[in-house]
Structure formats: structure tokens, C-alpha cells
C-alpha positions, 0 to 999 in steps of 0.5 A: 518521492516527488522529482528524482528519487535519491536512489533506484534500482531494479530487481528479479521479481516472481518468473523473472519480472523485472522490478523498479524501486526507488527512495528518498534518504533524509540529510542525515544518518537516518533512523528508521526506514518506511517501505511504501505499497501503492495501489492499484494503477499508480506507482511509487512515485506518487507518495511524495507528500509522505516522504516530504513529511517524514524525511526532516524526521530521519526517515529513509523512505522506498517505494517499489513499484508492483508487478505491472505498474509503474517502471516494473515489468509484466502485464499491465495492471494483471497477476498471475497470482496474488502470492506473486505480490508478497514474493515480490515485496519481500525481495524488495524489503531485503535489498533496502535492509541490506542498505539500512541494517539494523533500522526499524523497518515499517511498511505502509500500503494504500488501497489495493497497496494496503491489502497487499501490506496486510497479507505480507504483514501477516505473513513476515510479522517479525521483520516489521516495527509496524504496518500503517494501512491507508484506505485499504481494499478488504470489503467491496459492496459490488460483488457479493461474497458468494459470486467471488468463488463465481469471479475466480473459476471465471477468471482461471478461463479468462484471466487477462480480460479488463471488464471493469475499470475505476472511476478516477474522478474519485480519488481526490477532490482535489481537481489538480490532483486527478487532472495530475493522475490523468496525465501521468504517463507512469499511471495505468489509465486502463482497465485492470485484468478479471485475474487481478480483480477476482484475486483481489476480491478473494483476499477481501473474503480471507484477510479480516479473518486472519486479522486475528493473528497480527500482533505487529503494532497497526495504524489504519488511517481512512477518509469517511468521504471515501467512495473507491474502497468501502470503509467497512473493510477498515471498520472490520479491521479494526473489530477483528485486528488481534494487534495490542496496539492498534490505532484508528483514524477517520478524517470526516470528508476526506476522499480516497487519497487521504495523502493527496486531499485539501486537508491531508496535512491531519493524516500526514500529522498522525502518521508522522507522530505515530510512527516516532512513537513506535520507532522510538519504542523500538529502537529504546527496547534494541538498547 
């Protein structure tokens, strides 16, 4: 969604937090719809080598800024409560239906954005064709299981504290793209709250698990090179994925953005294939 998006609207999220979503709709009728969940930080607005991709292919392509980032209301990079993150995209995915009825509808979410895609994905499987995940955050090595219950009591009295930020040199290694990241004005360039760290690491002790019950077609997609979100979580994710049709690629070197790296013409490849194939087998089984 790179320059002016071809619609945007805004929307009432959880306790009355305003919401910006934004899309970009190919030449012609289009033929599928892909929601976007961004990650920690960033905004919708950042995925406009993903709609560059899929638009010549009758992609119609949204984004929803989360609670906190981005054009969207509410304190900066915090939650309140995860559950408000779920509640938040499905009222999004409704207005963009009402828009596109009867399309195929598949979800993919980034980082923090790929968790969030996984928990809603989990809960709304039948209003999906698929899910891609790329780089999600579901395994950590810097707070071990037994201190998340540790994080949580210590969040519920401190919620909006920011201890710990990201190191933003490591989402690409392509310098132009974290010299772009550092001077979006749209980009959160502080810390995120201790409530939002400590729910994100309590769904990383809770998602794999409930991998199991996803029967919604799976794409994860993860660069080895990756040093923000650990590529455990993908690897267990994909041990644990109970989808008949679930599909896994690594891309040898690749940092955290897989879409933004030197070589992300092989992730946007795969992406582009893999979701034809399945809007095609979706739309091929509605007539």
C-alpha cells in the first residue's frame, strides 16, 4: 500500500478506539481479497511490495492499522487486552466483505501481526480460504515460560510502563529500508508498554498449542537469517499445525522482513502461487 491507497476508511474498535484501514483494489473486478496484519510498531502502509505483487493478479488488498499504531487511535504501541486485537480485525474484515461479497477471503499477518493472524484465524476459521503467516512471533528465548506468568501479574500493576524496545537495525539488511523505517513519521520509534509485551509472550505460551484445531489452508513463510522473531515458533508451528494443507518455506539468509530483503522477489513469488492455487480451489469448489 505504497503512495495513496485506493480506498480508506475509519472504524469504532474495542471501547470506542478509532481504527484506519486502507486498500488497494487491481484494474479490474477483483478475484480474491487479502487482509493484512502488521506488526509490532509499523502500519499498513508498509506492505506495498505485497500489493504491488498480487494486484496484476485481481487481488483486492486491505490493511488495518492496529489499535496504537499507525493512523489508529489509542495509546501508542499498548493493549489494554489482547482479545481487543481479535475484536478489532473482525470488525474490519466485516466492512471490507460488505465491499467484496462472496470473494475468497485470506488473512496474512507479519511478526507480532502473524500471531495476532493466528489467534483470530483460530477463532474465525470458517470466514477464511487461508492464512499466511510471515516471521510470526510464537517462541521468544528472552523471557523463559515460567517468568510469562512472572510478566503478567507485574504488568496488571504497571501496565503502560516501556522497558524494553526493539533493535530496528534488524529487520532488514537492507540499509535503505531501516533508514525508511526510522524516518516514517507513521512508525512508532518508542518502546511498546510492559501490557502488551507480557500479552504477547502469553500467547506465545498458548498459540502452538492450540495449533492443532487450524484446519484453514497454512502458508508460513520465515527468513533463517531472522533475529527478532525466533524461527522456533515457525518450526513448532509447523510440527503442531493440525491444517491438512499446510506448507513451509525457509529463505536461507533473509532477515526479519522477508518482503522488504534484497532477495524478497522468492518470498513474494510463493506467496503469489500459493494463494492462486487456493483461491482458484476455493472459487473452483463455490461453483
Amino acid at each position: 500500500m505504497t503512495g495513496r491507497p485506493d480506498v480508506d476508511g475509519r472504524l469504532p474498535g474495542v471501547g470506542g478506539i478509532e481504527l484506519y484501514w486502507q486498500g488497494r483494489l487491481p484494474e479490474h473486478d477483483p478475484t480474491g481479497v487479502l487482509l493484512v496484519s502488521h506488526g509490532i510498531g509499523e502500519h499498513s502502509g508498509r506492505y506495498g511490495s505485497v500489493s504491488d505483487a498480487l494486484l496484476p493478479e485481481g487481488w483486492a488488498v486491505y490493511g488495518l492499522d492496529h489499535r496504537g499504531h499507525g493512523r489508529s487511535g489509542g495509546a501508542r504501541v499498548h493493549v489494554r487486552r489482547y482479545d481487543d486485537f481479535l475484536q478489532d480485525f473482525e470488525t474490519f474484515r466485516r466492512e471490507v466483505v460488505s465491499r467484496h461479497p462472496g470473494l475468497p477471503v485470506f488473512l496474512l499477518g507479519h511478526s507480532l501481526g502473524g500471531q495476532i493472524a493466528l489467534g483470530y484465524a483460530l477463532r474465525h476459521q470458517d470466514r477464511l480460504s487461508g492464512l499466511v503467516l510471515s516471521a510470526p512471533a510464537l517462541a521468544s528465548d528472552t523471557v523463559p515460560a515460567p517468568l510469562v506468568p512472572v510478566l503478567s501479574l507485574v504488568a496488571r500493576v504497571l501496565p503502560t510502563v516501556r522497558p524494553v524496545g526493539i533493535d530496528t537495525s534488524l529487520i532488514s539488511s537492507d540499509p535503505d529500508v531501516v533508514a525508511d523505517y526510522r524516518a516514517d513519521p507513521l512508525v512508532h520509534h518508542g518502546k511498546p508498554t510492559l501490557a502488551l509485551g507480557a500479552a504477547v509472550y502469553a500467547q506465545m505460551d498458548t498459540l502452538p498449542d492450540r495449533a492443532a484445531q487450524l484446519r484453514v489452508p497454512l502458508l508460513i513463510q520465515h527468513g533463517t537469517a531472522d533475529r527478532l522473531t525466533d524461527p522456533a515458533g515457525t518450526r513448532i508451528l509447523d510440527e503442531r499445525s493440525g491444517a491438512p494443507d499446510t506448507t513451509v518455506r525457509w529463505y536461507e539468509g533473509l532477515w526479519h522482513e522477508i518482503y522488504h530483503e534484497p532477495g524478497r522477489q522468492a518470498p513474494l513469488d510463493d506467496l503469489r502461487r500459493w494463494l492462486a492455487q487456493r483461491r482458484d480451489a476455493t472459487r473452483a469448489t463455490r461453483t
